[in-house]
Structures are given as C-alpha cells and as structure tokens.
N, CA, C and O atoms as a printed pandas DataFrame, in Angstrom:
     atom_number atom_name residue_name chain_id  residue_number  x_coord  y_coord  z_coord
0              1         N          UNK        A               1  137.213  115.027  106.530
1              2        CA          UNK        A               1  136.314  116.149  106.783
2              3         C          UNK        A               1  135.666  116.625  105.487
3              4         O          UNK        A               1  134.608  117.245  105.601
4              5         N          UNK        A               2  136.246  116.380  104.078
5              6        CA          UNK        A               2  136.110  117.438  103.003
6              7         C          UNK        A               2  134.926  116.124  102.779
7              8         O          UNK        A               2  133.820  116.591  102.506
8              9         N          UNK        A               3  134.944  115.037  102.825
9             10        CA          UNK        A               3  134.132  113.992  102.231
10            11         C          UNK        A               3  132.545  113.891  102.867
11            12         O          UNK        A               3  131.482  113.506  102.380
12            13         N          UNK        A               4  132.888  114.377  104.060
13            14        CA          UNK        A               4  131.203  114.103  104.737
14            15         C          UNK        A               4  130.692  114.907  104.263
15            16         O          UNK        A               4  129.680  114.487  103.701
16            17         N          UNK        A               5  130.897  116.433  104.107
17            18        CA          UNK        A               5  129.507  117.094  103.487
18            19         C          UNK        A               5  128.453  116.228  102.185
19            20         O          UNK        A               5  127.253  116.033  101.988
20            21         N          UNK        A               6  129.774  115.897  101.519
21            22        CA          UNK        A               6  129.067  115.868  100.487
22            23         C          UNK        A               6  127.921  114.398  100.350
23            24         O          UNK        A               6  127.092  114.287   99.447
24            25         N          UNK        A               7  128.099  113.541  101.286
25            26        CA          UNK        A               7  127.086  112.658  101.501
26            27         C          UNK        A               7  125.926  113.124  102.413
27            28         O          UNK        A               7  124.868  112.494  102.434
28            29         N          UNK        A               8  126.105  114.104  103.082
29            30        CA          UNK        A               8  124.737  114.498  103.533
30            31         C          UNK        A               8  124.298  115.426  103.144
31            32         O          UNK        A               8  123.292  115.827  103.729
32            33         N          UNK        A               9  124.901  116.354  101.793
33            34        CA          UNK        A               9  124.087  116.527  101.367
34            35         C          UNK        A               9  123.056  115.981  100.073
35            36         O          UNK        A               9  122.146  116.645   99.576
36            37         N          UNK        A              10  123.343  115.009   99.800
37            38        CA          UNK        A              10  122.954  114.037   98.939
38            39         C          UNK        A              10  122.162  113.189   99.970
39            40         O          UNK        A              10  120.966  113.297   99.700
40            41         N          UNK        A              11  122.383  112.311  101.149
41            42        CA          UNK        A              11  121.420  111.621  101.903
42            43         C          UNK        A              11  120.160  113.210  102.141
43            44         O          UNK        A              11  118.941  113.052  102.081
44            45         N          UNK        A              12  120.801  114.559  102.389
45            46        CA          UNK        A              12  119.276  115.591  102.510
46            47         C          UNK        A              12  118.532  115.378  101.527
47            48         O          UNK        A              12  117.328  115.164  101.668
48            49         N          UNK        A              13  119.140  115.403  100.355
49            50        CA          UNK        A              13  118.099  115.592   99.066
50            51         C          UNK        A              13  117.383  114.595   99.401
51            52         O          UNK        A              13  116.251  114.607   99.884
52            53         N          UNK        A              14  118.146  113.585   99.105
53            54        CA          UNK        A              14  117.117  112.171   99.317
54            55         C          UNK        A              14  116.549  112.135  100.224
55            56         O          UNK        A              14  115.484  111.540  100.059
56            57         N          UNK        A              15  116.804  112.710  101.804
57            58        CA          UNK        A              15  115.811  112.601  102.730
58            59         C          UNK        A              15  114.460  113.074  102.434
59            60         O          UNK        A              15  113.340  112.612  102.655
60            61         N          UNK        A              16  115.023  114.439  101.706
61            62        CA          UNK        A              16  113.605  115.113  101.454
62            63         C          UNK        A              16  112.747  114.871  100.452
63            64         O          UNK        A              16  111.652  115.428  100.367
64            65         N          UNK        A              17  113.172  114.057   99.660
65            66        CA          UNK        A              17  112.467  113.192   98.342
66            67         C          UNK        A              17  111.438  112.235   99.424
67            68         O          UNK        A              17  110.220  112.326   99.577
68            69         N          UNK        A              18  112.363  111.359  100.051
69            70        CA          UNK        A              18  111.465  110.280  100.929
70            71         C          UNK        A              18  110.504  110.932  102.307
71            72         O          UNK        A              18  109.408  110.467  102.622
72            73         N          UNK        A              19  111.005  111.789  102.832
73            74        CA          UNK        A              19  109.566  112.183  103.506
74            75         C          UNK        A              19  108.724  112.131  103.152
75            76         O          UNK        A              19  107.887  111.506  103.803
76            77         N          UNK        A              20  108.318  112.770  101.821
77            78        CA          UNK        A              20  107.019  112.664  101.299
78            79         C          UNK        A              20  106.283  111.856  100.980
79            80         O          UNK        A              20  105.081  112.115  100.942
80            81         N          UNK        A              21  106.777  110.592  100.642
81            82        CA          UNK        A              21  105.863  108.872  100.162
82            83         C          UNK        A              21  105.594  108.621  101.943
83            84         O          UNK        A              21  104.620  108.019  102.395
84            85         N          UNK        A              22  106.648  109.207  102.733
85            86        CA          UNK        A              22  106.667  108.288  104.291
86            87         C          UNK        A              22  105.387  108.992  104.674
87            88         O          UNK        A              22  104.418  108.237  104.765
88            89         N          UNK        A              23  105.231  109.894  104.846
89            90        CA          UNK        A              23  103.951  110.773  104.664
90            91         C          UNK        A              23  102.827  110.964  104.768
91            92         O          UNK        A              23  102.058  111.373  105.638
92            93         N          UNK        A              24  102.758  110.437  103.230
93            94        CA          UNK        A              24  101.498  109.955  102.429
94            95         C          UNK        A              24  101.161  108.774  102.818
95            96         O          UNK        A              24   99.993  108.416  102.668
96            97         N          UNK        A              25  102.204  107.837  103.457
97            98        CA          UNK        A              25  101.945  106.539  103.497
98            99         C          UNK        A              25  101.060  106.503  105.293
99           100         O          UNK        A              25  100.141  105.847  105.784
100          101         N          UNK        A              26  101.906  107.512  105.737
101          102        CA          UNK        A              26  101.605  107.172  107.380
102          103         C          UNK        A              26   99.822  107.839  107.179
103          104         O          UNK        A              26   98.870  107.298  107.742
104          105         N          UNK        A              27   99.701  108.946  106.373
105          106        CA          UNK        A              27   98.267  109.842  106.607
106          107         C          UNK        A              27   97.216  108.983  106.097
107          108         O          UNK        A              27   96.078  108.951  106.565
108          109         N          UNK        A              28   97.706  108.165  104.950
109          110        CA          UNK        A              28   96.693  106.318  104.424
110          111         C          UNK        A              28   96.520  106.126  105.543
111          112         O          UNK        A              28   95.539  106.576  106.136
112          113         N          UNK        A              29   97.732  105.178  106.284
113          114        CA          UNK        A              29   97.798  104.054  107.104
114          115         C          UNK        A              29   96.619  104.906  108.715
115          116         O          UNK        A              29   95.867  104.221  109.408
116          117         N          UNK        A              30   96.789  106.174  108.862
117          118        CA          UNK        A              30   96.041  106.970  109.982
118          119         C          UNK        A              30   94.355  106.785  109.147
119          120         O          UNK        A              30   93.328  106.365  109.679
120          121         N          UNK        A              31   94.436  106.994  108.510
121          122        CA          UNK        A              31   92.657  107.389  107.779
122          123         C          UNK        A              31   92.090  106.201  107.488
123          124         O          UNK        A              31   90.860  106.178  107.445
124          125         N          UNK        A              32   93.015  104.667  107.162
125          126        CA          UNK        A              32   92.211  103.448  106.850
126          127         C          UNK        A              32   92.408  103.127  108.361
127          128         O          UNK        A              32   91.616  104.054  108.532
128          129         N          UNK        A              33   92.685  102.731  109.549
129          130        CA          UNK        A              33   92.784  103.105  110.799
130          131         C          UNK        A              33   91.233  103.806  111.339
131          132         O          UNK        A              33   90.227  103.173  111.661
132          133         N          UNK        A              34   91.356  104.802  111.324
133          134        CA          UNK        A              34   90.146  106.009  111.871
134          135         C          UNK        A              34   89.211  105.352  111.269
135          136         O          UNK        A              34   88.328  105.043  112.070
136          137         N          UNK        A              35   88.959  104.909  109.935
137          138        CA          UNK        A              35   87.986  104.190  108.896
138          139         C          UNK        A              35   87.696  102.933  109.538
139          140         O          UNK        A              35   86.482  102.737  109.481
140          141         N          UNK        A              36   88.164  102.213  109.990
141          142        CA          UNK        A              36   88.550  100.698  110.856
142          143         C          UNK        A              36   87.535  101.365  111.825
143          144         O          UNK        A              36   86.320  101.216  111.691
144          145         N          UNK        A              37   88.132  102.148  112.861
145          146        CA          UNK        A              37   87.635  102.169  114.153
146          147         C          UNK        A              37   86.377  102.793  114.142
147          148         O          UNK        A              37   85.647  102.494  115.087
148          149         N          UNK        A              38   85.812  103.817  113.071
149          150        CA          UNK        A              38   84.738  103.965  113.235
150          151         C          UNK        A              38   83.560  102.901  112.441
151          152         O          UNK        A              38   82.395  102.743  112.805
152          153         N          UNK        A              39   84.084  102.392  111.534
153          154        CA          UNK        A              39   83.439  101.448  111.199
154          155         C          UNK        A              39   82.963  100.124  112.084
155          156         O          UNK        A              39   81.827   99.712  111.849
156          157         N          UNK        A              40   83.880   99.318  113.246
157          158        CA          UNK        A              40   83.627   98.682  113.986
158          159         C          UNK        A              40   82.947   99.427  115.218
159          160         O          UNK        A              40   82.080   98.773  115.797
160          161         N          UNK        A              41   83.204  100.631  115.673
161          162        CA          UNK        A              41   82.156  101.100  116.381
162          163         C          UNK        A              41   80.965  101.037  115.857
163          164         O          UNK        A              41   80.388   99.957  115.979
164          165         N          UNK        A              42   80.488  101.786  115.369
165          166        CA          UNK        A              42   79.121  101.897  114.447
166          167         C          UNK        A              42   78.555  100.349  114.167
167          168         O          UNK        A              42   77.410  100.395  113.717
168          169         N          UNK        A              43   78.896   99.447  114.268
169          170        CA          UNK        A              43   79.425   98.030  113.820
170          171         C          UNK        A              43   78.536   97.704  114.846
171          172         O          UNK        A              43   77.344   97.566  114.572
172          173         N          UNK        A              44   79.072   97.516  116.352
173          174        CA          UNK        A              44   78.763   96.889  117.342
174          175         C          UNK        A              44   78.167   97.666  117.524
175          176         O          UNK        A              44   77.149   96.977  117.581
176          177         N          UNK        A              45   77.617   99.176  117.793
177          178        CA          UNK        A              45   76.662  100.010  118.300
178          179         C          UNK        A              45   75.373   99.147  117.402
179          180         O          UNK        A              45   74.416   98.744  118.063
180          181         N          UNK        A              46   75.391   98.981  116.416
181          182        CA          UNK        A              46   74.005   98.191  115.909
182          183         C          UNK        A              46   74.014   96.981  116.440
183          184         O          UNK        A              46   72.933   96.642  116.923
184          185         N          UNK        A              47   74.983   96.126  116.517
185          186        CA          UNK        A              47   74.794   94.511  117.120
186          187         C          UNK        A              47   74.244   95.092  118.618
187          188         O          UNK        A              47   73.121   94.719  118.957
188          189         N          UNK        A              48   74.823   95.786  119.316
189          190        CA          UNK        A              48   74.144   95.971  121.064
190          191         C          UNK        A              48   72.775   96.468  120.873
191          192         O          UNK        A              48   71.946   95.986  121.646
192          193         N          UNK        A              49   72.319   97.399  119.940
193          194        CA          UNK        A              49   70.610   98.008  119.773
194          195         C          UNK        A              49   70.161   96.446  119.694
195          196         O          UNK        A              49   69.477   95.987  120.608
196          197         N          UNK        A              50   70.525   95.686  118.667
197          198        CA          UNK        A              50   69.544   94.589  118.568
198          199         C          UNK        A              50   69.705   93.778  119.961
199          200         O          UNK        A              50   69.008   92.788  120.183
C-alpha cells in the first residue's frame, strides 16, 4: 500500500509533462488534416469548373 502512491505520483508528473507534446502533436496532426481537406476540396472544385 505505502509503495503505490509513490509511483503515481511520479507516473502524474510525468503524465502531465506528456500531455502536452500529445497535444501539440494531435492539434498539428488536426490542422495539417483540415489543411489536406480543404486543400483537395478547393482542388477538385477547380478540376469540376473546368
């Protein structure tokens, strides 16, 4: 019992260190995404005009 605290609170710290890259990484991975999809819209909206 006396031993578990003290690994979670050490896995918290570290959790809360790593949220933040996971984050940053997912709000990239969402915006080059959104960037993708509006870019291939806009994309084919000109290939169908012609």
């Amino acid at each position: 019992m006396a031993t578990t605290p003290k690994p979670t609170s050490r896995s918290t710290s570290r959790a809360k260190k790593s949220i933040y890259p996971r984050e940053v990484t997912g709000l990239l991975v969402m915006g080059i995404l959104v960037l993708l999809l509006t870019i291939i819209a806009y994309w084919q909206a000109t290939w169908s005009a012609r």
